[in-house]
C-alpha positions, -999 to 999 in steps of 0.1 A, spaced: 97 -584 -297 65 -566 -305 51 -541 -284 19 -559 -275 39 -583 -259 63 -561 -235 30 -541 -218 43 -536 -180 25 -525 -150 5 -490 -145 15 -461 -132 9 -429 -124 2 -405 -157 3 -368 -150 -15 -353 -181 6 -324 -182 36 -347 -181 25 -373 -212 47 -369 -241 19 -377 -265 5 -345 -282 -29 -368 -285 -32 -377 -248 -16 -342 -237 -41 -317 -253 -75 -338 -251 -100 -326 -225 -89 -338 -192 -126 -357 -191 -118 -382 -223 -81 -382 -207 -91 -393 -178 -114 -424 -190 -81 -432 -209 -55 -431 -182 -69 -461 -159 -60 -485 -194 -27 -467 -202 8 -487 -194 44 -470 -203 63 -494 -227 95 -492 -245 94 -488 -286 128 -498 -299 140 -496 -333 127 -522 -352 96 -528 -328 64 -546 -345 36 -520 -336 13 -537 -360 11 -566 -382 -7 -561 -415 -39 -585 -415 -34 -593 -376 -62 -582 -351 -61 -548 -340 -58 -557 -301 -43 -527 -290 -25 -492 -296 0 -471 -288 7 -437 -284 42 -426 -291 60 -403 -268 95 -407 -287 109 -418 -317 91 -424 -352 67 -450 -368 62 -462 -403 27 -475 -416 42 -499 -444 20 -507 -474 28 -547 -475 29 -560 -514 32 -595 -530 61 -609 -523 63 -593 -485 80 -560 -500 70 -528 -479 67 -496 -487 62 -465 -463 27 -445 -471 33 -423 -435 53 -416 -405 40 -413 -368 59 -398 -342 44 -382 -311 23 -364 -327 -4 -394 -332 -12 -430 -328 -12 -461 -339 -43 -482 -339 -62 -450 -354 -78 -476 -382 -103 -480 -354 -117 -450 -358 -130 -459 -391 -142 -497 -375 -117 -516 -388 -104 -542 -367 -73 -558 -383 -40 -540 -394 -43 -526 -429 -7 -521 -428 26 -528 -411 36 -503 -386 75 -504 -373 94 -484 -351 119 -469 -363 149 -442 -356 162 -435 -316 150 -459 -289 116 -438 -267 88 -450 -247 51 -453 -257 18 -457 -240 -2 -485 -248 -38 -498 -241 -66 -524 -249 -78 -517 -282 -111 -533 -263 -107 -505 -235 -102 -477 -261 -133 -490 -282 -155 -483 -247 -141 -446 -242 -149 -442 -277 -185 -448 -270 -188 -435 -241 -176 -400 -251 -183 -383 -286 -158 -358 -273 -132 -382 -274 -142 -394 -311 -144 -365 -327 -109 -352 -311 -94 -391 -325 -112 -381 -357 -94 -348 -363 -57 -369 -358 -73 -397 -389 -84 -369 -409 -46 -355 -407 -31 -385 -415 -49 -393 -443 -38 -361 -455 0 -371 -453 -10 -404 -473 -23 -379 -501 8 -367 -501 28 -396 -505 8 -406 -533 15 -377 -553 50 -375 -539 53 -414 -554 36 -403 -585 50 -375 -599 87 -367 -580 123 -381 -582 138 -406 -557 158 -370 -545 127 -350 -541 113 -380 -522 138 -387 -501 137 -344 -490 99 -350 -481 105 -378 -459 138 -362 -439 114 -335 -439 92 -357 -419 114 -374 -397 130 -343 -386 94 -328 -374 92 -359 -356 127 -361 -331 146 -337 -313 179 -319 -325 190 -323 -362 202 -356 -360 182 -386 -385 191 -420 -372 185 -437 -402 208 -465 -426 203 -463 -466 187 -495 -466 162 -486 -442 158 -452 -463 152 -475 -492 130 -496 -479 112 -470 -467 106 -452 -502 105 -488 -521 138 -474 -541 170 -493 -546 197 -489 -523 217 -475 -549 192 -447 -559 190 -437 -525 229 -437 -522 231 -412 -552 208 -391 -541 215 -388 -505 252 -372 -524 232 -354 -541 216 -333 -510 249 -334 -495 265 -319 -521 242 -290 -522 244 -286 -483 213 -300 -470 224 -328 -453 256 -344 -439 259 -379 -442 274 -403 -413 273 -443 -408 238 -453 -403 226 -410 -395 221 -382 -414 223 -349 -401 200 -321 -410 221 -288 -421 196 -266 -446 159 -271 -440 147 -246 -454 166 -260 -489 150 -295 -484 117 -276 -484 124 -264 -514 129 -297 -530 106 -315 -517 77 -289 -528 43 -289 -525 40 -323 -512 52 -312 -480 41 -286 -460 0 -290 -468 -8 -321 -446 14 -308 -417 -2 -273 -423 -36 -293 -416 -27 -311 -385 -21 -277 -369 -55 -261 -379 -74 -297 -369 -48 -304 -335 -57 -273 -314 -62 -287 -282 -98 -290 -276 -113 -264 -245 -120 -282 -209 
């Protein structure tokens, strides 16, 4: 079942206790004309967050877990161009007035919770606060950023360098070590057959940097998956941190 369709009733929403970065280190003001509209869900694997071409109705901020904007081709085949995790949210395509799904977004990895609200109610806070905007801005600019590097990443590296970018990414986005994850999904993920993701999933095993279980993967040498995946990660996660700072009160 989709998100949109599991919203529950409101409660209260500490700021300090929020588990969205986004929502945590706004100004308490834009927080506050945000919190009234905000409803706790849960965001299971699998979850429809967004429907490529479907009305933007409303967003989500993740407090848990991980999110993939899939690039939808002919034929219905996806392939990731980002991953979300609590760090953002999605429905951000607002932010550049667009009002239907450019992409599919889908939960994926361990079960969490997310905070949803009226893309209507968000579009009001928007205008009513340039505060609020700007801070929203900062998150699209960031993201965009990681879809650079995908594009490169896509371009120019092997399904093995690939696949060490986007554990890299994953693993920034959940707690512990631990990647729940199949080789399908993996696949599907960086549009590359099962097969190529098989061989090189042995491939980083074999040099230490990951062990491999039914349906997870754990992480063992980060710092050698770094080196792999090279200059396409690092540069748009060293940009959310200078364009994150939580804003002053």
């Amino acid at each position: 079942m989709a998100v949109a369709e599991q919203l529950g009733d409101r409660e209260c929403l500490a700021q300090a206790d929020i588990g969205n970065l986004l929502l945590r280190f706004m100004t308490p003001a834009d927080y506050a004309l945000l919190r009234p509209h905000l409803r706790r869900v849960p965001v299971c694997n699998g979850d429809v967050l967004g429907r490529h071409g479907a009305p933007i109705e409303r967003v989500c901020f993740l407090e848990g877990g991980i999110a993939g904007f899939l690039n939808v081709l002919e034929g219905g085949r996806r392939v990731a161009i980002g991953l979300l995790g609590r760090e953002g949210f999605a429905g951000w395509p607002l932010l550049i007035d667009l009002d239907r799904w450019p992409h599919d977004v889908v939960a994926r990895g361990p079960n969490a919770t997310a905070l949803a609200m009226q893309a209507a109610d968000l579009r009001v806070a928007l205008d009513s606060s340039e505060t609020l905007r700007s801070f929203l801005a900062r998150y699209v600019s960031a993201f965009v950023a990681q879809m650079t590097g995908t594009l490169t990443s896509n371009l120019v590296q092997t399904v093995e360098e690939r696949t060490a970018r986007w554990l890299l990414m994953y693993h920034d986005r959940i707690d512990g070590d631990e990647v729940v994850i199949t080789h399908d999904e993996l696949g599907a993920m960086l549009g590359a057959r099962r097969a190529s993701i098989t061989d090189a999933l042995h491939r980083l095993e074999g040099a230490g940097g990951i062990k491999s279980g039914r349906g997870k993967l754990l992480i063992r040498d980060r710092a050698g998956l770094m080196a792999l995946a090279g200059a396409t990660y690092g540069p748009a996660e060293a940009e959310y941190r200078r364009l994150m700072t939580p804003l002053p009160s």
